[in-house]
N, C-alpha and C positions, 0 to 999 in steps of 0.2 A: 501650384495649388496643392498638391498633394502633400507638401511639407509642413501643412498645418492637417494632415487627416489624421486620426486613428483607427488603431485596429476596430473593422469590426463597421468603418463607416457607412454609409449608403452613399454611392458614388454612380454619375453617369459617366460615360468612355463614349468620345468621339475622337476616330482616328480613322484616317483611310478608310472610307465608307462603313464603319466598324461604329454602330450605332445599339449599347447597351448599357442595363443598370447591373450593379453585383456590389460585393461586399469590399472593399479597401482591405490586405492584408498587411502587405510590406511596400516598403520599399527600397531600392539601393541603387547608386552608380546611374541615375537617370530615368532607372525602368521600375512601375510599381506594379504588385501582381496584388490580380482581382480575382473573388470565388464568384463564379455566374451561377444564376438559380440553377441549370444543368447540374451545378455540382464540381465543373470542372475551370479549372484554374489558367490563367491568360497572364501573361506578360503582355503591358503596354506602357507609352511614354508618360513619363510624370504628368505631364503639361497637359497630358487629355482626358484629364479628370477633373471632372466639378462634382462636388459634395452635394448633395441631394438631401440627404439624413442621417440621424444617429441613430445605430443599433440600441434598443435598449432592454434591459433584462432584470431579471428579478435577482436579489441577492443571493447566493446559494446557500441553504441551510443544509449542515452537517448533524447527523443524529447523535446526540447523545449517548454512547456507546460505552457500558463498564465492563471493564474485563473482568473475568473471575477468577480470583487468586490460587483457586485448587482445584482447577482444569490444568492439562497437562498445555506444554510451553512447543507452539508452530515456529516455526522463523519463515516468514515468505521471504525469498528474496527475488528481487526484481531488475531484470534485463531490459525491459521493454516491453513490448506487445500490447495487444487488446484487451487482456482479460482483467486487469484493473486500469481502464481510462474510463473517459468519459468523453464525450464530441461538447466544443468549444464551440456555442450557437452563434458567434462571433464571426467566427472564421469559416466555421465548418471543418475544424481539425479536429482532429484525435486527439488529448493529451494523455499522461500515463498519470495514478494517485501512487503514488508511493509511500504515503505513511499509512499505521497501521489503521487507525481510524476509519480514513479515505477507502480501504480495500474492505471494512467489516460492514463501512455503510453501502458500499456497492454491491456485498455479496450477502444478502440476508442468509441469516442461519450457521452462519459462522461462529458467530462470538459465543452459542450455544455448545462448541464441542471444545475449543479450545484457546488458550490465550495466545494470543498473534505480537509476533514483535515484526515489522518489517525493516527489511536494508535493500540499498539501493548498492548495486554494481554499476551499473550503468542505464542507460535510458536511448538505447538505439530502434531502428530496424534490424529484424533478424538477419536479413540479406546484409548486413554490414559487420555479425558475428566474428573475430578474429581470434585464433591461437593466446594472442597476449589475453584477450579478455576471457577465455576460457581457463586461463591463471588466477587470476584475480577471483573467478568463480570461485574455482575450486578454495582457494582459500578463505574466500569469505562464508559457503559451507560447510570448512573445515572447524573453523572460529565457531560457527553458531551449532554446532556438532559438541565442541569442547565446552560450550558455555551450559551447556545440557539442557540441548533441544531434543523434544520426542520424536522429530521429524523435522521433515525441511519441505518445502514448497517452495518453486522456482519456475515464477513467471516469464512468458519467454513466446516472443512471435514465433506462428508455426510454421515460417520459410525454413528455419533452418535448428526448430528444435531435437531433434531426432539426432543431428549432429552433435549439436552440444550436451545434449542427452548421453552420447556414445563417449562423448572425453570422457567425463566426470566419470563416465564407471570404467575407464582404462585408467585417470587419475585418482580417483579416491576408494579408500576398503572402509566402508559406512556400516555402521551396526545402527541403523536408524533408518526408516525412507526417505528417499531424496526424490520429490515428486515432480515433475515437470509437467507443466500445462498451459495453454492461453484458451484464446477464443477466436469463432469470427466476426463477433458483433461487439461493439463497446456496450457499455453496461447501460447505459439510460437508451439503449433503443431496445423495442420491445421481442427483438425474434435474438437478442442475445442470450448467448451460452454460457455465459460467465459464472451465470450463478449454480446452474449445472456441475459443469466442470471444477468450479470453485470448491462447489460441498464435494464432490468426487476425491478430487487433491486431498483434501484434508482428512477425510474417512483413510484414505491410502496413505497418509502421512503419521495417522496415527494406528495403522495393522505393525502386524507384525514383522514386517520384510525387514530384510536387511542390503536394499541392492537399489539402483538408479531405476527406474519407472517413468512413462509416458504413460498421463491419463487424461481420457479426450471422449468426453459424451457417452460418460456410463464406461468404457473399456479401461485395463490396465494393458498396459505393451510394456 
């Protein structure tokens, strides 16, 4: 049955006296995983799932956002994390915005200080951070450095920011700030940090430092 579901279904699960509704996410190799209204995620067999209903949802409108040509030039670049996603009412996941647009509409008051280009390095868990990707960092910093950014922003989950935080300034000699920051909350929920922290990065991205920074809820480290 589940071979005709999609993401996002309304499904019941009957299995081994295992009697509930939740969301259809995936499936693979025989077993499909379901989000329960708990929140939390269950592996069960294809076959024990009947379709119920279809998630359905409003189309998502993106704001209208112009950059202004003689504001001084951000580069955010983006690792992962929470501080530009948004929770997928589908699934109930997290996904990450990586274009510039995506991150000026999530973080109001942005587009007011400076023009934003964003690039993507990668799109992980911080707990998945490795040496090789901290290469690629550093270069893709170095690049939006050379192409004469006034600063750098570098979104990044806070498992293991502090680390990668620490390469970059044993790798790179920056005459610019190179800001590091996320959040705990994705951005369409209301007790998130994003927009905090976001205008924080960017005030500290455009001072006058010249060295790698963690900024996280008003504090520079």
């Amino acid at each position: 049955m589940s071979s005709k579901l999609k993401t996002g279904d309304i499904v019941r699960c009957t299995f081994q006296g295992l009697d509930c509704d939740g969301k259809f996410i995936t499936s693979q190799d025989g077993m499909a995983t379901i989000k329960l209204a708990s929140g939390y995620n269950i592996g069960v067999p294809e076959e024990s799932l009947v379709k119920t209903g279809t998630y359905e949802t409003a189309e998502r409108k993106v704001s209208e956002i112009v950059q202004k040509a003689d504001l001084p030039k951000i580069s955010i670049i983006s690792t992962g994390g929470t501080i530009a996603s948004e929770k997928d009412y589908r699934t109930g996941a997290v996904t990450s915005q990586v274009h510039a647009t995506d991150i000026l509409d999530a973080i109001p008051g942005l587009a007011s200080m400076a023009r934003f280009k964003a690039v993507q390095v990668c799109n992980i868990l911080s707990e998945n951070m490795t040496p090789a990707i901290w290469k690629l960092l550093a270069q893709a910093i170095y690049d939006e450095i050379k192409e004469g950014a006034r600063g750098i922003v570098v979104t990044h989950g806070t498992d293991t920011m502090a680390y990668s935080a620490a390469a970059m300034s044993f790798m790179l000699k920056t005459p610019v700030p190179i800001v590091f920051v996320g959040s705990q909350r994705s951005a369409d929920r209301p007790s998130s940090d994003n927009t905090m922290n976001g205008l924080c990065a960017a005030k500290a991205a455009l001072s006058d430092l010249g060295e790698v920074v963690v900024v996280m809820h008003g504090t520079t480290h």
